[in-house]
C-alpha positions in Angstrom: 17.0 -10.2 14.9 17.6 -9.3 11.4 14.2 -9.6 9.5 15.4 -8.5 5.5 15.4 -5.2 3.9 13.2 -2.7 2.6 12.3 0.4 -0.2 10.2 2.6 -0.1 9.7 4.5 -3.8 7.5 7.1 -5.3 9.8 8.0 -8.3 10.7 7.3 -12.2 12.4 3.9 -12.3 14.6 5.2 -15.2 16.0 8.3 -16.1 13.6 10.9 -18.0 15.1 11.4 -21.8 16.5 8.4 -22.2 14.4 5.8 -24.1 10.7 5.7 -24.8 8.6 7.7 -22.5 6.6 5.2 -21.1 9.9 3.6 -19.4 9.8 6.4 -16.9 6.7 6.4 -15.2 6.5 6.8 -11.6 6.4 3.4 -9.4 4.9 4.0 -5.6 6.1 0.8 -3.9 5.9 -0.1 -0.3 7.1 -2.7 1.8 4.7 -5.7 3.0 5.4 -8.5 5.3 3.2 -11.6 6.2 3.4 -13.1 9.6 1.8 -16.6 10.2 1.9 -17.6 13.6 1.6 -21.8 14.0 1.8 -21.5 17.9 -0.9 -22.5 20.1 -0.8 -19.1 22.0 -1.1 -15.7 20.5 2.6 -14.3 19.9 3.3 -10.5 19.7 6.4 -9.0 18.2 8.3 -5.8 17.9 9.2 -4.3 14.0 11.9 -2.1 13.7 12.7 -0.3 11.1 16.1 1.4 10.3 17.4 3.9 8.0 19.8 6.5 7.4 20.0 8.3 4.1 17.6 9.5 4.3 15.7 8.8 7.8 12.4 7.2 7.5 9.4 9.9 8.6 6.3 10.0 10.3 5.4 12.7 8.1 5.5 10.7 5.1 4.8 7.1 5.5 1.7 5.3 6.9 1.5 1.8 8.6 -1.7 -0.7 7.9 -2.4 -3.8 9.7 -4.6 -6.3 8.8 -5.5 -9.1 11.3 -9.2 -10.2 11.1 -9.8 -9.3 7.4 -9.7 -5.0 7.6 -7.2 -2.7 7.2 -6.7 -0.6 10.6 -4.6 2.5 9.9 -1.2 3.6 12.2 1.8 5.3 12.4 5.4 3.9 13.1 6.7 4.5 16.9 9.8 6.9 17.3 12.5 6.3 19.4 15.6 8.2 21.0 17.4 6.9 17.9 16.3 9.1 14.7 17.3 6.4 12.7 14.7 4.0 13.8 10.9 3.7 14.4 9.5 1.0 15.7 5.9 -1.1 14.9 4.5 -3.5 17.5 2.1 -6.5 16.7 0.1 -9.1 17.8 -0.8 -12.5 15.5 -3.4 -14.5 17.2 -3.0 -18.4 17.9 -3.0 -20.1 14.1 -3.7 -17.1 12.5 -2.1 -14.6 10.0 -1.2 -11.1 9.8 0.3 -8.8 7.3 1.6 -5.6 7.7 2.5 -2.3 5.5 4.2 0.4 5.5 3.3 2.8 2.7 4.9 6.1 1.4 1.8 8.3 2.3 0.6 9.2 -1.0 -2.4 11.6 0.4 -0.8 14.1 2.3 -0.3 17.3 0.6 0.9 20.1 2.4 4.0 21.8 0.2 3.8 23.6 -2.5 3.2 23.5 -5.5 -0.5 22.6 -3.9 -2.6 20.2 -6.0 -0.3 17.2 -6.0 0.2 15.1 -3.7 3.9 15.9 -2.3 5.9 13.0 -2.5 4.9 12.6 -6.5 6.6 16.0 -6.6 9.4 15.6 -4.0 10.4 12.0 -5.7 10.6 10.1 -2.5 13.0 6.9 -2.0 14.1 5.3 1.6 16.1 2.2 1.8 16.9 0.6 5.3 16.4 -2.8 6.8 13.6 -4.5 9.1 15.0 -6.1 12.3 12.2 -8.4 14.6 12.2 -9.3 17.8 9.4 -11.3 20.8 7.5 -9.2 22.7 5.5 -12.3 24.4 5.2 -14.8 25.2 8.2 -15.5 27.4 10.5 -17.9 25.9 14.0 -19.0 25.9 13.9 -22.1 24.0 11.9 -20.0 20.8 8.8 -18.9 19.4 8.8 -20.0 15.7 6.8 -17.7 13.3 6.6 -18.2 9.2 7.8 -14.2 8.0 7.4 -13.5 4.2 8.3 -10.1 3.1 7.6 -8.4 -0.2 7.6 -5.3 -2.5 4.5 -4.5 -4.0 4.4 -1.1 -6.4 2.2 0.1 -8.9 3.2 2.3 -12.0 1.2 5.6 -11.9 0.2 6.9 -15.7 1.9 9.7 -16.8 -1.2 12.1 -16.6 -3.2 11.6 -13.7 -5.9 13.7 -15.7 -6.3 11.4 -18.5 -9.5 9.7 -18.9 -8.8 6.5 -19.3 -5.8 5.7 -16.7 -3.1 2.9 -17.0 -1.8 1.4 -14.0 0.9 -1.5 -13.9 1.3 -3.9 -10.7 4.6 -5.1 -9.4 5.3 -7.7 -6.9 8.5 -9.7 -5.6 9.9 -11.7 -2.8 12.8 -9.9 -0.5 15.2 -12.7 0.7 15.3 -12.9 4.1 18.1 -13.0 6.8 17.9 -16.5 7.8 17.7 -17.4 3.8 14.1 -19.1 4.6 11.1 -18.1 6.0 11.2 -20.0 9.2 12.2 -17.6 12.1 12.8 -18.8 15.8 12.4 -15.8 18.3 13.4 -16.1 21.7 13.3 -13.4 24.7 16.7 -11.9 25.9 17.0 -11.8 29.7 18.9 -8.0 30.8 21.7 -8.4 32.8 21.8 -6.5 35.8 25.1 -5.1 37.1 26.1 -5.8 40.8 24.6 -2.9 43.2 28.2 -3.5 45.0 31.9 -2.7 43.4 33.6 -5.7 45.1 37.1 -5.2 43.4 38.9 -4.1 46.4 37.2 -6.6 48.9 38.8 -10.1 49.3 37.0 -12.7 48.4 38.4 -16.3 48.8 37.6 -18.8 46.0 35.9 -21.2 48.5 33.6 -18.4 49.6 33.1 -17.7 45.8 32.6 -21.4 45.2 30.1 -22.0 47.8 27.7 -18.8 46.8 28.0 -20.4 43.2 27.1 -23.9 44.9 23.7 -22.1 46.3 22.4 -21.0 43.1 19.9 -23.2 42.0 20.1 -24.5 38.3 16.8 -23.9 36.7 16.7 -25.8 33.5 14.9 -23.5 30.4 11.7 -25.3 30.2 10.9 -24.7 34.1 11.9 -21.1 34.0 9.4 -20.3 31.0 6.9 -22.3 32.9 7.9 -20.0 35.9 7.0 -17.0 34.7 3.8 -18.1 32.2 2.4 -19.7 35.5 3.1 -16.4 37.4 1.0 -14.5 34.2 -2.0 -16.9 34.4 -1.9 -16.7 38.9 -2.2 -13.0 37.9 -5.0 -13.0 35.4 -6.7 -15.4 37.9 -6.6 -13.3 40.8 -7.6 -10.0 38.9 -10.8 -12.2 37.6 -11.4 -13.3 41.2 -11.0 -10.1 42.3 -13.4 -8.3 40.4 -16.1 -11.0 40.5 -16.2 -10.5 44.2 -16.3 -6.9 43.8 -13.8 -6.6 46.9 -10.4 -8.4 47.6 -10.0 -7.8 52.0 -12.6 -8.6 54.7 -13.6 -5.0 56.0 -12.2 -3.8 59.7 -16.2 -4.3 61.0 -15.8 -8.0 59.8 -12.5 -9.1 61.4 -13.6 -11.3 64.4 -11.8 -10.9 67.8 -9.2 -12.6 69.1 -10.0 -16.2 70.2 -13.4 -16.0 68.4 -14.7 -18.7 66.3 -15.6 -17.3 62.8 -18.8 -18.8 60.5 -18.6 -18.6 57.0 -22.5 -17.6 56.3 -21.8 -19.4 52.8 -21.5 -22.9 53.7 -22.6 -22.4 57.6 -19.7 -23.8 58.6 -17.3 -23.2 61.7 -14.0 -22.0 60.1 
């Protein structure tokens, strides 16, 4: 799902020569996106983030995520498509999250040495942000509160000065919905059929009554379905490792036609 888009700058906002010198200091400005989740169960979503002209790079941005009040440090995920990286996430229940992705202002490995690279390569990446639900499992929607922003700041003109100047800028991005009220749902893959039945003649009565078989599952049951079949998991791994084994041992299996005691409750079982 469309999310908004997204710059990435370390460059002169206007062109050097051309009015006072002060109008062309260098902005670094990254993207940054808040994510309030209302739900009474934690919600985790996928970021991905696209771009062609240039590609976004590992090499020169960093992503920061900030869940319980400190900044943990990342990287965005590659995929088989150069053109996008991905960023998953996961916003606990009634809680808030913001993420950033940064150009990486600390890395310094061309010449000329001494500087950090992008303030002498003059970086800028435009793209767009698309989101989509990772869990829980939902087909009716997840609804999550997404604010995006740019936030820069001007750089002084000599990083050597004594006494430096630095300017903050921040704005909205519209999003793609035109709010920020977003309502994710899973996507259920569709499986071909094992089976090329183009040749094979099928009468619509026969087609009718496999059709007739299938039983209709109404939305709400099949999300209960398959969070049910999570939780029947999660209780039989905690069951299993209390009891620190899961099967009766061969010695213990009693013989055929012999009554079994349970030595916990001396009962006859």
């Amino acid at each position: 799902m469309l999310l908004s888009t997204f710059e990435l700058l370390v460059k002169q906002i206007s062109t050097p020569g051309f009015g006072p010198a002060a109008a062309s200091r260098i902005v670094a400005q990254g993207y940054f996106l808040t994510l309030a989740n209302p739900n009474k169960v934690a919600v985790g979503v996928r970021l991905q983030f696209v771009a062609t002209t240039p590609n976004l790079t590992l090499a020169d941005t960093v992503a920061i995520r900030d869940v319980a009040g400190g900044n943990v440090f990342g990287e965005l995920v590659p995929t088989a498509d150069p053109r996008k990286l991905t960023y998953d996430l996961k916003i606990p229940a009634h809680d808030t999250a913001l993420l950033t992705l940064l150009p990486d202002l600390a890395k310094d490995v061309l010449p000329p040495l001494g500087e950090p690279d992008l303030l002498t390569t003059k970086y800028e990446v435009r793209g767009y942000v698309e989101i989509s639900l990772q869990s829980p499992f939902s087909l009716s929607g997840i609804n999550l509160l997404l604010t995006p922003e740019h936030r820069g700041t001007f750089l002084p003109q000599n990083l050597a000065a004594p006494n430096l100047d630095f300017d903050q800028l921040v704005y909205s991005l519209p999003t793609a919905t035109g709010s920020s009220l977003f309502t994710l749902k899973s996507f259920l893959v569709s499986i071909p059929p094992i089976i090329d039945a183009g040749e094979i003649p099928v009468s619509e009565k026969v087609i009718k009554d496999a059709a007739d078989t299938v039983p209709n599952i109404p939305v709400g049951g099949l999300e209960q379905m398959f969070n049910q079949m999570a939780e029947r998991i999660n209780g039989l791994e905690q069951r299993i490792e209390a009891a620190g084994k899961s099967f009766i041992s061969p010695q213990e299996r009693p013989a055929v036609g012999e009554q079994v005691i349970n030595n916990q409750v001396g009962n006859l079982v």
